[in-house]
C-alpha positions in Angstrom: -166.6 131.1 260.0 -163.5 129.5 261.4 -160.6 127.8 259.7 -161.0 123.9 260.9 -157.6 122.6 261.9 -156.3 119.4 260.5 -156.2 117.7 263.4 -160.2 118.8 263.6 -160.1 116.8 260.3 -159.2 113.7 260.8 -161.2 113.5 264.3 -164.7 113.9 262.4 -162.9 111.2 259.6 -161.9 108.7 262.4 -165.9 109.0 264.2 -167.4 108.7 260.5 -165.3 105.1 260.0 -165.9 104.4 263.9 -169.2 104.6 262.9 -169.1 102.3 259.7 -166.9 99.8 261.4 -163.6 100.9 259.4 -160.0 102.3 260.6 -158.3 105.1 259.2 -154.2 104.8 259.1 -152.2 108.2 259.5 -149.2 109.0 258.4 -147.4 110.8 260.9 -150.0 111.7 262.9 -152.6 112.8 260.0 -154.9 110.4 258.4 -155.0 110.3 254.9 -156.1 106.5 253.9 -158.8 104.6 254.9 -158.8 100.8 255.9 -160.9 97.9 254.9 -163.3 99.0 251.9 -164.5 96.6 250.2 -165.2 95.3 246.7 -164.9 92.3 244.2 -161.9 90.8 243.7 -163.1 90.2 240.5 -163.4 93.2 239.4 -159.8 94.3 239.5 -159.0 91.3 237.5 -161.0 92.2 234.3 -159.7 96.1 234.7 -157.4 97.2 232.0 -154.8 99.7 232.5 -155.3 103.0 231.3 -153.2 105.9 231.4 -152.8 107.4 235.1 -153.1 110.8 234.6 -156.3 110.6 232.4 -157.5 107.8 235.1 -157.3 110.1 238.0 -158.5 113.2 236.6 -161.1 114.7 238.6 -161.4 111.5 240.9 -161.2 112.0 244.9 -159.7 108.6 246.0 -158.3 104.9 244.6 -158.1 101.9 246.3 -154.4 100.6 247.0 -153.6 96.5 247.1 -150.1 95.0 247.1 -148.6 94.2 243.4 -147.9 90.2 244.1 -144.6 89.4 242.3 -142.7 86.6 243.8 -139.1 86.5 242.3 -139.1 90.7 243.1 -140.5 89.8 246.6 -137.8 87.5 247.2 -135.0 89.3 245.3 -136.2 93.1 245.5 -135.9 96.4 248.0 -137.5 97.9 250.1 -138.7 100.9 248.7 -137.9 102.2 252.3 -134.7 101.3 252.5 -130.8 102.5 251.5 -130.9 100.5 247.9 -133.7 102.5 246.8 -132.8 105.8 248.6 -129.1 105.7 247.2 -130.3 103.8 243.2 -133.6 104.3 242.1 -134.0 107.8 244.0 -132.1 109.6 241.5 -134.5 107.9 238.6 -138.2 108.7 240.0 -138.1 111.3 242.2 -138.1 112.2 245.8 -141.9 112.9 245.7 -142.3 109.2 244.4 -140.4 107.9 246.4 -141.5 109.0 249.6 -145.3 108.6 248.0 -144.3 104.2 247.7 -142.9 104.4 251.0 -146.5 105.5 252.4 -148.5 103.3 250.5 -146.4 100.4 251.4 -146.6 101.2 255.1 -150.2 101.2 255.0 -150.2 98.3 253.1 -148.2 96.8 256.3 -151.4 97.9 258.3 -154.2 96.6 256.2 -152.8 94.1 253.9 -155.8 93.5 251.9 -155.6 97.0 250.7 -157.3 100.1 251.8 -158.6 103.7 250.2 -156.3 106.8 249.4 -158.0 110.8 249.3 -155.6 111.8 246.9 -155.7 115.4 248.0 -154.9 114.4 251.6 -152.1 112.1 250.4 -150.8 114.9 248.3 -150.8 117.4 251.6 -149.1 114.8 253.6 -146.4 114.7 251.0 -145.9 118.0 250.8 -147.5 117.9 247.1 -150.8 119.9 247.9 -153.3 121.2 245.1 -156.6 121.2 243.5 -157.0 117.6 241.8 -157.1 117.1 238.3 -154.6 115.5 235.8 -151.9 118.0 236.3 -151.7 117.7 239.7 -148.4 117.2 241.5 -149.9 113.7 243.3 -151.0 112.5 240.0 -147.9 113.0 238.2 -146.0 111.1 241.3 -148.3 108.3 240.9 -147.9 108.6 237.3 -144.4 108.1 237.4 -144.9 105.4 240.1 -146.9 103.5 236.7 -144.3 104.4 234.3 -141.1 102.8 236.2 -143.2 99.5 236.7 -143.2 100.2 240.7 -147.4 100.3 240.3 -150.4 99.7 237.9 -153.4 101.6 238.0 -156.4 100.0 236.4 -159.5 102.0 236.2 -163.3 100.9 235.0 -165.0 100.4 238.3 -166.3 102.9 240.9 -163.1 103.4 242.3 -159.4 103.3 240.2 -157.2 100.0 241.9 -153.4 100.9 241.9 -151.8 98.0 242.8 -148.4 98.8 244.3 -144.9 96.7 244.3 -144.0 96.1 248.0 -140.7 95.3 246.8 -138.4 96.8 243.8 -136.0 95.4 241.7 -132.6 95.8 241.0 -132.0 98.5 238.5 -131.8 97.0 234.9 -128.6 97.8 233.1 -130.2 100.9 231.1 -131.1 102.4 234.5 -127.9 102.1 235.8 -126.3 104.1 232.8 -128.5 106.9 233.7 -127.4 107.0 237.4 -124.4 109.8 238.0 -120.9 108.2 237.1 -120.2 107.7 241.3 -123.5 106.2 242.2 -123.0 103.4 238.9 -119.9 102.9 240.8 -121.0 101.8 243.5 -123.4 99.9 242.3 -123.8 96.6 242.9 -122.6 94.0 240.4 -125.6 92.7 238.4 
């Protein structure tokens, strides 16, 4: 039996969609989301949040849609860009922040949301492993819940995690936790 290459990989995923109608985005060359599944939009307004890592355990994939908040939209970063990179870096994580960064791109490239295979978003990260609750792409989405940059709401076939294109400015607590020379140069609130 031969290994299959990655690139192997996504060639049978991208002739599966082809097949179905649907796109697959990549991520620097790899695909590891796919575009345009549907489902009611309903149904993610009558889902309750539920704890990420309990949500996700054991669950191949979630659908990702933008977080809509106006006043952040208008007033936040990038989660892309230098404010987030030098500020809220620090805070979550590189892991997480590099994990909102993808999932806002593809949300640039199918803005009414598309589907996530957690393990392949977890090797494009560098965050591989077997699935489950402890895993290091759960925890990163986890922590992407717990700073208010994401919700996850679970109770349909597939978990929604709706995701903040935008972030806001650090709240005065998180600025006291930032190292003595990056509060310094923060900007006044």
């Amino acid at each position: 039996m031969t290994p299959h290459r990655r690139s192997d990989l996504d060639a049978d995923v991208s002739r599966n969609l082809a097949a179905e109608g649907r796109q697959a985005l990549t991520s620097h060359g790899h695909s590891c989301w796919v575009g345009d599944v549907p489902r009611a939009a309903e149904e993610a307004a009558v889902r309750p949040p539920i704890p990420v890592r309990s949500a996700l355990a054991g669950v191949p994939g979630l659908r990702v849609e933008a977080l809509a908040d106006e006043l952040v939209e208008a007033h936040g970063h990038d989660p892309r860009g230098s404010y987030a990179r030098q500020f809220w870096l620090p805070l979550v994580g590189p892991s997480t922040l590099l994990t909102a960064g993808l999932l806002v791109g593809g949300l640039e490239h199918a803005p009414g949301g598309f589907w996530v295979d957690l393990a392949r978003l977890g090797h494009a990260l560098g965050l591989p492993g077997a699935a489950g609750a402890n895993a290091k792409i759960v925890r990163t989405l986890d922590r992407l819940v717990r700073f208010g940059l994401a919700d996850l709401h679970a109770g349909g076939p597939v978990p929604l995690l709706r995701v903040r294109r935008a972030w806001p400015p650090l709240t005065a607590r998180q600025r006291s936790r930032l190292p003595s020379f990056l509060a310094a140069s923060h900007p006044a609130a």
